[in-house]
KEVEXMAR-410977 format. One record per residue: residue number from 1; residue in three letters; chain; x, y, z of N, C-alpha, C in turn. Coordinates in Angstrom, 3 decimals, decimal comma, always signed. Example, Ala and Ser with C-alpha at 12.3 -4.5 7.8 and 13.67 -1.06 7.14 Angstrom:
<nodes>
1;ala;A;+13,190;-5,690;+7,800;+12,300;-4,500;+7,800;+13,200;-3,300;+7,800
2;ser;A;+12,850;-2,250;+7,080;+13,670;-1,060;+7,140;+12,900;+0,030;+7,870
</nodes>
This chain:
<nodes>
1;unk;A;+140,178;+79,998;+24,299;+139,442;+80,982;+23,509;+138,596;+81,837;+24,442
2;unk;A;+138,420;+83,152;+24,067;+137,741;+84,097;+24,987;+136,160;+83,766;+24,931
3;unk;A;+136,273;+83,544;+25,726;+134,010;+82,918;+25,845;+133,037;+84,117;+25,084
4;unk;A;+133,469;+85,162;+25,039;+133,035;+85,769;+24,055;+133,010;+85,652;+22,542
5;unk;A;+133,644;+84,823;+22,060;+134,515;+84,721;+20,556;+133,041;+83,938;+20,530
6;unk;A;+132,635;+82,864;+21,096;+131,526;+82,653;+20,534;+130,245;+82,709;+19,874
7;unk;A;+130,150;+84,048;+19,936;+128,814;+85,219;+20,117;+129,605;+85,533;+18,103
8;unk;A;+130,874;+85,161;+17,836;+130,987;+85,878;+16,629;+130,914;+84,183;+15,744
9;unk;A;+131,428;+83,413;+16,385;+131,618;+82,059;+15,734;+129,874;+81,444;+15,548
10;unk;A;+129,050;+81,430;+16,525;+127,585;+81,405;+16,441;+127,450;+81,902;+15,128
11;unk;A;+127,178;+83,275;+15,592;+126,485;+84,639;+14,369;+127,654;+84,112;+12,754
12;unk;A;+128,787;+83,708;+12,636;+128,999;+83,344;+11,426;+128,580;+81,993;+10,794
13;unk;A;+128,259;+81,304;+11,683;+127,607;+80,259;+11,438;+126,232;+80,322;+11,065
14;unk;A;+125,331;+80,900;+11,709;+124,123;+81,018;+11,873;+123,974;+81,527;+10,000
15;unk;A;+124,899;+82,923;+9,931;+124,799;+83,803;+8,481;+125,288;+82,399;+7,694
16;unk;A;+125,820;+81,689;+7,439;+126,507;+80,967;+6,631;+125,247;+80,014;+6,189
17;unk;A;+124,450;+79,355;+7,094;+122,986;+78,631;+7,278;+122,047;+79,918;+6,008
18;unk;A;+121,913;+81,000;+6,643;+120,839;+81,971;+6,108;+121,213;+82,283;+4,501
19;unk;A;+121,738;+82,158;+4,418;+122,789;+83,030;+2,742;+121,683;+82,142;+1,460
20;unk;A;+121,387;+81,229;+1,976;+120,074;+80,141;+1,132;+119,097;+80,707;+1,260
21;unk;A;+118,236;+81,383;+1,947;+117,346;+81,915;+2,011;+116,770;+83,125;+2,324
22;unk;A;+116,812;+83,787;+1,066;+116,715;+85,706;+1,257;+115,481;+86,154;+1,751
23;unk;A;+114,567;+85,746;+1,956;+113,129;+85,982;+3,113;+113,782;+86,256;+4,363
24;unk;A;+114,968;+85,332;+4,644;+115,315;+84,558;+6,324;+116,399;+85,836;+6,329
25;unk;A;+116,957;+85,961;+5,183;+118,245;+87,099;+5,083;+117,714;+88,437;+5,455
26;unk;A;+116,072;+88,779;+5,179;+115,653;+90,047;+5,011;+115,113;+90,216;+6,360
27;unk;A;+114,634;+89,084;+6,739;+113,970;+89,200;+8,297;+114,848;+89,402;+9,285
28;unk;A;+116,109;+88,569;+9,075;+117,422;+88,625;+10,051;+118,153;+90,403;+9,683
29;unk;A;+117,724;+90,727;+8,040;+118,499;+92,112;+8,752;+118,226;+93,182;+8,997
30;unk;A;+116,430;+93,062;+9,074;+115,703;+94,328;+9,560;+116,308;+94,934;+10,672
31;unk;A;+116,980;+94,321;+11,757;+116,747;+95,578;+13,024;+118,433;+96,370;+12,490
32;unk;A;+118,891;+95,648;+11,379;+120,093;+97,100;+11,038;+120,245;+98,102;+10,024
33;unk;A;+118,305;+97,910;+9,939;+118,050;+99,179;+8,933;+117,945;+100,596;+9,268
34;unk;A;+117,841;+100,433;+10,907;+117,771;+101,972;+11,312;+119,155;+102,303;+11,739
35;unk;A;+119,884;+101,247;+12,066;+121,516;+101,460;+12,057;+122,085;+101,944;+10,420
36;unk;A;+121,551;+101,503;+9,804;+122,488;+102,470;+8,331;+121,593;+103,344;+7,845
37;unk;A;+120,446;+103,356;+7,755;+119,991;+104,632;+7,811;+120,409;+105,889;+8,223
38;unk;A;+121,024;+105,638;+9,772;+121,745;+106,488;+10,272;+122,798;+107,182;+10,207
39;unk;A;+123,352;+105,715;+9,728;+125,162;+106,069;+9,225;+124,956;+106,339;+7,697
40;unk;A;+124,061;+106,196;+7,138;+124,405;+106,945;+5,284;+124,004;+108,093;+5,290
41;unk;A;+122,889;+108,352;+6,802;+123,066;+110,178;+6,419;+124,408;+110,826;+7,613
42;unk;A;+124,943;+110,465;+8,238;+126,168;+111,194;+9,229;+127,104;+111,437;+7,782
43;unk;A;+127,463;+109,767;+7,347;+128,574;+109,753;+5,774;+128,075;+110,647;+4,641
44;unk;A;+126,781;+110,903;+4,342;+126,269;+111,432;+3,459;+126,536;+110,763;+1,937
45;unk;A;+126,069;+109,359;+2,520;+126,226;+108,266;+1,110;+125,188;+108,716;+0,121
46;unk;A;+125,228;+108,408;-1,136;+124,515;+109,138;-2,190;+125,136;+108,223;-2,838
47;unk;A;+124,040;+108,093;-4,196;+123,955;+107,742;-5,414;+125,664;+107,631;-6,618
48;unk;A;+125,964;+108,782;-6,151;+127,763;+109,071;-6,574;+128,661;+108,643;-5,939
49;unk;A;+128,135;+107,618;-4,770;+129,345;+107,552;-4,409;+129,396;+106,037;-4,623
50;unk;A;+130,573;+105,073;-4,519;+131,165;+104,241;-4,410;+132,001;+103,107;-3,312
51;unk;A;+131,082;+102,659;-2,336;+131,025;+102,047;-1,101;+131,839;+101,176;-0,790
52;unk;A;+132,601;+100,873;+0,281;+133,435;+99,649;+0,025;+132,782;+99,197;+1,532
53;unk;A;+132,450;+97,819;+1,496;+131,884;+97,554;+2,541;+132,747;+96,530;+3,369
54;unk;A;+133,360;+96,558;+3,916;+134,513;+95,372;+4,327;+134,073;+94,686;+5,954
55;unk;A;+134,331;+93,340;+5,527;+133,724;+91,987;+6,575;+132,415;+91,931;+6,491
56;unk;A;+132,153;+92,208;+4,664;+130,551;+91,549;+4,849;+129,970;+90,238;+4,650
57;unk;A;+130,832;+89,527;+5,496;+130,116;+87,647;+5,859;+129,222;+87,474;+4,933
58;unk;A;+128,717;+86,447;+4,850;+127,838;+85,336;+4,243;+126,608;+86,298;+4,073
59;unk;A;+126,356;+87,376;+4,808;+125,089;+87,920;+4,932;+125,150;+89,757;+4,467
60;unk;A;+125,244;+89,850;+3,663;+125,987;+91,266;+3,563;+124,797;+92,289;+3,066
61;unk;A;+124,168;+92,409;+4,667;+123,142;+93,191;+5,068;+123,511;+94,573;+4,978
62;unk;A;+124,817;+95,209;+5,040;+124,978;+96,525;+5,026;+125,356;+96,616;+3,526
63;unk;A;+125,977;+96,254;+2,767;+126,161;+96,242;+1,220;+124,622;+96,114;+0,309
64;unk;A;+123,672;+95,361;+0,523;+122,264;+95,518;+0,552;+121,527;+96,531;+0,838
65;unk;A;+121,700;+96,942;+1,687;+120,731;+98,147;+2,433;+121,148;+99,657;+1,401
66;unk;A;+122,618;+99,464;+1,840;+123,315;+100,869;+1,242;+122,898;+100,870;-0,338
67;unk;A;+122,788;+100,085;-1,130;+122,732;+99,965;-2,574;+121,015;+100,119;-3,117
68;unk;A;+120,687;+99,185;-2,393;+119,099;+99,518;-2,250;+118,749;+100,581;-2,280
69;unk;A;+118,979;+101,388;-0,760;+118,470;+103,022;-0,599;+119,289;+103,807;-0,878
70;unk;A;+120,299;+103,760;-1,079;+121,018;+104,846;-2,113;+121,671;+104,955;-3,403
71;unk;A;+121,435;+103,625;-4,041;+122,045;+103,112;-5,524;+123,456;+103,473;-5,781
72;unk;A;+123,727;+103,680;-4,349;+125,120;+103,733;-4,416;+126,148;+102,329;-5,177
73;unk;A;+127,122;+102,279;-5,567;+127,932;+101,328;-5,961;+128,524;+100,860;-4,914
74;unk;A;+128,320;+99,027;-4,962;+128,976;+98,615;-3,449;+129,654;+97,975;-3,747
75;unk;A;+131,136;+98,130;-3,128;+131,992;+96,871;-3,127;+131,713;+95,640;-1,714
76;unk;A;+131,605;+94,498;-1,880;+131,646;+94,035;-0,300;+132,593;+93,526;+0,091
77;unk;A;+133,883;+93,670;+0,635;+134,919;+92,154;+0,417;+134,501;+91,306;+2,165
78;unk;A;+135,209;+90,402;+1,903;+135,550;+89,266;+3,311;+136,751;+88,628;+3,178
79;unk;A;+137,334;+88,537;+4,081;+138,604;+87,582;+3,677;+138,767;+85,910;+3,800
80;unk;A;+137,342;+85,587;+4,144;+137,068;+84,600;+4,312;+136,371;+83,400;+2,720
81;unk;A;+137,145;+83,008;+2,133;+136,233;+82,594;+0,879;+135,281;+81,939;+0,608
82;unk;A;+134,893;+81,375;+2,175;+133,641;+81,027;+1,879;+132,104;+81,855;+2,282
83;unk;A;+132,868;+82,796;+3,400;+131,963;+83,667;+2,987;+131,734;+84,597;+1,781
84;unk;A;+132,326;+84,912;+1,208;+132,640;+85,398;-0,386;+131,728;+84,721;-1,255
85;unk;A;+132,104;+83,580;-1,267;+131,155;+81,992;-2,133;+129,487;+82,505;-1,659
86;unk;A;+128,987;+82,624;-0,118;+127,936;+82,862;-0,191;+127,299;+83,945;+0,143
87;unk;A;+128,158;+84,994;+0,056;+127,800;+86,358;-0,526;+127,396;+86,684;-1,938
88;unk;A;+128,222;+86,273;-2,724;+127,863;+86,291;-3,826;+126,537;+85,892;-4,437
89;unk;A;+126,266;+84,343;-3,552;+125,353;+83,500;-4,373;+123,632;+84,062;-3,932
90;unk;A;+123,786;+85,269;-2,635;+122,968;+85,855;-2,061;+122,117;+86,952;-2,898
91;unk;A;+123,635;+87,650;-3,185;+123,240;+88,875;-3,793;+122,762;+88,616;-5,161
92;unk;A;+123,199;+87,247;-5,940;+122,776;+87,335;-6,989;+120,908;+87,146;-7,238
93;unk;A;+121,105;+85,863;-5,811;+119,708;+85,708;-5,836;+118,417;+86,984;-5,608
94;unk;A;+118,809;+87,642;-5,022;+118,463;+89,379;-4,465;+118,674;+90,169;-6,225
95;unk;A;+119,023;+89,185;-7,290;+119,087;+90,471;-8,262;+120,141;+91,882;-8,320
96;unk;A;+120,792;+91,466;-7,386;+121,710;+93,062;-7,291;+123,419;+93,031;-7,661
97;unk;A;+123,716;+91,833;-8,365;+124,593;+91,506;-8,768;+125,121;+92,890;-10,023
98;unk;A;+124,421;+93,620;-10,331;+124,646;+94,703;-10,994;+125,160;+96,034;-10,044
99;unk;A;+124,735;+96,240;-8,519;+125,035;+97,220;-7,704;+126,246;+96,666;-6,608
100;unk;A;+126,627;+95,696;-6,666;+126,753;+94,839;-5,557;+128,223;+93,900;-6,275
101;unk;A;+129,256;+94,173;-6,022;+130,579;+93,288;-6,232;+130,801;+92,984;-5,066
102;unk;A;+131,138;+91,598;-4,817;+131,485;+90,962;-3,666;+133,085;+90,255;-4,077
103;unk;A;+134,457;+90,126;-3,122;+135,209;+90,513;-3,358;+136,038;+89,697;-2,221
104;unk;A;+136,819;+88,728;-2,415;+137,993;+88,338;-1,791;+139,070;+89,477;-1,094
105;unk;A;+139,106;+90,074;-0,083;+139,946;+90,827;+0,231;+140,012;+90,916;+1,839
106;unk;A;+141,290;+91,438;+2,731;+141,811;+92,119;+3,879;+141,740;+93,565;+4,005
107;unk;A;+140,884;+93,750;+4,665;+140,936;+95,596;+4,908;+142,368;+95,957;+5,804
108;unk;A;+143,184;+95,160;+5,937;+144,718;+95,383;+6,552;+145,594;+95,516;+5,832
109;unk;A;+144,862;+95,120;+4,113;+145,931;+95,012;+2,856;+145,384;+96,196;+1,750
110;unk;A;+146,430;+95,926;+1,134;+145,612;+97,582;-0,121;+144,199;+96,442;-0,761
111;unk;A;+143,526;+97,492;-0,859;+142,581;+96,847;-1,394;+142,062;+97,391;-2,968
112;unk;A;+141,571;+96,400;-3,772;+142,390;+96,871;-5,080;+140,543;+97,397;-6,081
113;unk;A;+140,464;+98,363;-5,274;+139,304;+99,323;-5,889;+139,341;+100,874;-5,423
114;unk;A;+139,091;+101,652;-6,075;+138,380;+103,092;-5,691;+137,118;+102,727;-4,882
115;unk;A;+137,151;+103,903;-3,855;+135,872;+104,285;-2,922;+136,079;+105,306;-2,375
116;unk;A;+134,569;+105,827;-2,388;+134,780;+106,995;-1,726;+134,872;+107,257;-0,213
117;unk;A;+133,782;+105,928;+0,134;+133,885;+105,661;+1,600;+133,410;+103,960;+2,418
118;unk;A;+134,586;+103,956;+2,952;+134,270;+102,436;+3,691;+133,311;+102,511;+4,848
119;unk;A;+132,958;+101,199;+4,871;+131,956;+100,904;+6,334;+132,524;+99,497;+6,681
120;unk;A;+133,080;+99,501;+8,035;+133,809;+98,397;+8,542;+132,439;+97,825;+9,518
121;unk;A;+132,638;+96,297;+9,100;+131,770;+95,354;+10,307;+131,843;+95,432;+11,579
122;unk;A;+131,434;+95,357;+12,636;+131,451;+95,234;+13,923;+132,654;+94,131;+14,844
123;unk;A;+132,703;+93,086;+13,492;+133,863;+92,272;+13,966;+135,162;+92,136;+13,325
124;unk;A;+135,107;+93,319;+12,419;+136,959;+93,473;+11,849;+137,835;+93,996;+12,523
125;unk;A;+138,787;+92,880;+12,245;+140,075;+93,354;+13,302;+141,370;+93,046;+12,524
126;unk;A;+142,165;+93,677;+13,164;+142,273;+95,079;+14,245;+142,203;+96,237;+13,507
127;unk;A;+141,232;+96,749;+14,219;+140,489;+98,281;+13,935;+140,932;+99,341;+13,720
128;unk;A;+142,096;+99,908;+14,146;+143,260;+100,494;+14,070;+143,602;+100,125;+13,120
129;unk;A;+144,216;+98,915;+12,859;+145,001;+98,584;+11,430;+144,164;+99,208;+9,991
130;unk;A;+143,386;+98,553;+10,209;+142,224;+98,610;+9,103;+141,747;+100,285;+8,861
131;unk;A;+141,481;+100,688;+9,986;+141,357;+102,355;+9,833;+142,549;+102,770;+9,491
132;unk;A;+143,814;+102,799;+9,681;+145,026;+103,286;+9,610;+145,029;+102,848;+7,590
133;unk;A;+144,697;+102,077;+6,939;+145,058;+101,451;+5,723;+144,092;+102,231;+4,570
134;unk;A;+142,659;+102,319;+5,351;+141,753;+103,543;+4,808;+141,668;+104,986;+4,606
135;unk;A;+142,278;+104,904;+5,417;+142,337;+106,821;+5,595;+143,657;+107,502;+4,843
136;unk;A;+143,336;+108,331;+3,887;+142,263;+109,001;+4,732;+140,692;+109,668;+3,853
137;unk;A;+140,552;+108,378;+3,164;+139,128;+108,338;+3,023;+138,306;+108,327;+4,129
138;unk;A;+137,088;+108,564;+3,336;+136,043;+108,454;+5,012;+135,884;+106,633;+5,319
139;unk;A;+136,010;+106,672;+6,414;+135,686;+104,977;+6,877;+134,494;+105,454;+8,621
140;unk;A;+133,537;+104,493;+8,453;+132,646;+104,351;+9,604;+132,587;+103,299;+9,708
141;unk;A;+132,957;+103,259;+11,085;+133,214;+101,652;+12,136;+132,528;+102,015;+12,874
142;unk;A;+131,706;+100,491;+12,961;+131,251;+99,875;+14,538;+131,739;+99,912;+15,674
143;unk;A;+131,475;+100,339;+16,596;+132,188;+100,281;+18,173;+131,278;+99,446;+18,582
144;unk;A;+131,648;+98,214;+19,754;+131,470;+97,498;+20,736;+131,017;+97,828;+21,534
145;unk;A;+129,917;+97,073;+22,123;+129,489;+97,927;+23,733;+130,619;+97,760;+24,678
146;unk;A;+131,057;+98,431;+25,591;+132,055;+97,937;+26,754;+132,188;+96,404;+27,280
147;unk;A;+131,430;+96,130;+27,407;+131,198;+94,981;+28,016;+131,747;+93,832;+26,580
148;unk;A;+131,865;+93,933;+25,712;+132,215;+93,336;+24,666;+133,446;+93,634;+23,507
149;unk;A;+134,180;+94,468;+24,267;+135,496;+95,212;+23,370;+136,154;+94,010;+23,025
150;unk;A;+136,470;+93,300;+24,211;+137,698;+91,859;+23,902;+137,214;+91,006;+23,012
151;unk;A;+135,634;+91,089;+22,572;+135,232;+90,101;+21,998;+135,177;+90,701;+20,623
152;unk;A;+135,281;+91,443;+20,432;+135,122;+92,539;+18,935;+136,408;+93,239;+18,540
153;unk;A;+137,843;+93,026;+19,241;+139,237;+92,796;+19,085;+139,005;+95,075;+18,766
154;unk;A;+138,218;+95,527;+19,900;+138,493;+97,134;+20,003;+139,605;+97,607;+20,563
155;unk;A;+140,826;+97,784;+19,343;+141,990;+98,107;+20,722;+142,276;+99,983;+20,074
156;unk;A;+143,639;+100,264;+20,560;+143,870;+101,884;+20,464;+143,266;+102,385;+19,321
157;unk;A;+142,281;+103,396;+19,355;+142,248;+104,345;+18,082;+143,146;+105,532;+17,598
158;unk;A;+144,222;+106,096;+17,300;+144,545;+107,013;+17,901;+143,962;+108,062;+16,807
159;unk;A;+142,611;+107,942;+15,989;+142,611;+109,504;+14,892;+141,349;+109,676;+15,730
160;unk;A;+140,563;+110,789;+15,887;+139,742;+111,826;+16,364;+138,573;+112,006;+15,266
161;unk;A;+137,253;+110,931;+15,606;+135,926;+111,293;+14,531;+135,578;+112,038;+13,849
162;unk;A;+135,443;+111,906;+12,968;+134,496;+113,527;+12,730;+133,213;+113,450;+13,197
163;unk;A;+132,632;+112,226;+13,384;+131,170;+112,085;+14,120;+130,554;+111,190;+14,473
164;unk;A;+129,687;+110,873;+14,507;+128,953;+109,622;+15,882;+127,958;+109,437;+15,821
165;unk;A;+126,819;+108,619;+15,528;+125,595;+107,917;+15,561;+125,483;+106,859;+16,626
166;unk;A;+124,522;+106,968;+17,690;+124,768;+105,918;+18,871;+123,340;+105,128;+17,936
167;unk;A;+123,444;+103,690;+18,308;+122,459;+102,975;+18,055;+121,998;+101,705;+19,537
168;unk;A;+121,001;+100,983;+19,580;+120,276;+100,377;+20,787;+120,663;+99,032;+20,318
169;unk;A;+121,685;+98,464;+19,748;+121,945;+97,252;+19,373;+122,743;+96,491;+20,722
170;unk;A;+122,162;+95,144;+20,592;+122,726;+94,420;+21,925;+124,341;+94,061;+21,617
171;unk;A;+124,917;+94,605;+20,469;+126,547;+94,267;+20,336;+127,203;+95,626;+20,364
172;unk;A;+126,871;+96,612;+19,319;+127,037;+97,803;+19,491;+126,452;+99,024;+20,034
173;unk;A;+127,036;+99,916;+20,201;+126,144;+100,942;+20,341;+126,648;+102,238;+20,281
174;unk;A;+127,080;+102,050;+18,943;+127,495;+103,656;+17,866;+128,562;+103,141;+16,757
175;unk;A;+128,359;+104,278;+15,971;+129,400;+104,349;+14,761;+129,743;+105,181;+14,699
176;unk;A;+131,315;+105,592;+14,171;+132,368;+106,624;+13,810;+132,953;+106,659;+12,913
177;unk;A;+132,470;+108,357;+12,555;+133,071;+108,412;+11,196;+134,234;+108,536;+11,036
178;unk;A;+135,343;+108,624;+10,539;+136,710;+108,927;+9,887;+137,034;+109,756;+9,058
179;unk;A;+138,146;+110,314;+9,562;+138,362;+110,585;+7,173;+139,100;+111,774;+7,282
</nodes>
């Protein structure tokens, strides 16, 4: 296994621990409030639109944030069911089980809702695939710092942004829009 893979097996573990306790959930996802802040005004997420948030783990800090500050409608899926199990049991506790569908699904497979625009996790793969299955709705993905592509499975992009938000995060550092 790539000694990096750990840094994602940790962090899903760690979220899987937190999903019990939404204080611990809110503290853990402050520093990626100025990361979507950023990216809902590049996307120009709003109230009308209809979010699909895909690989939002146990902790589905960007499906939260986005619904919160823009009452946008969020879908979240994972393909993982137990993160699903405690996504759900998160958001309900958070009250937002009304803004907020959480959702068994593969962003490599059709995915079986309307949206107007996706936001892919930092660790969905392969990125290409998944962008290639979205578009050509708008989709904004996470990029990897260099030093961490192999570990975040960043391989060929071949479509051309429409735009770019760099952020100071120790995994990433920017998002791209699509569409």
């Amino acid at each position: 296994m790539n000694e990096n893979k750990y840094i994602q097996r940790f962090t899903c573990a760690l979220e899987k621990f937190l999903h019990k306790h939404p204080s611990l959930f809110r503290l853990y996802s402050l520093p990626y409030s100025r990361v979507l802040r950023r990216e809902i005004s590049l996307a120009g997420i709003s109230s009308k639109d209809t979010v699909l948030n895909v690989g939002c783990g146990s902790l589905p800090f960007t499906a939260v944030y986005i619904a919160e500050s823009t009452g946008a409608k969020v879908y979240a899926v994972d393909n993982d069911p137990k993160a699903v199990k405690y996504a759900t049991d998160l958001v309900d506790k958070l009250g937002l089980s009304g803004s907020i569908k959480v959702l068994e699904a593969d962003g490599k497979e059709t995915v079986p809702i309307e949206f107007d625009i996706a936001v892919l996790a930092l660790h969905v793969e392969p990125k290409s695939e998944v962008l290639k299955n979205l578009l050509p709705k708008k989709v904004m993905m996470r990029i990897p710092r260099k030093s961490l592509e192999t570990s975040y499975g960043l391989d060929s992009i071949p479509y051309t942004p429409l735009g770019q938000v760099d952020h100071m995060m120790p995994t990433f550092d920017r998002s791209l829009l699509y569409g």
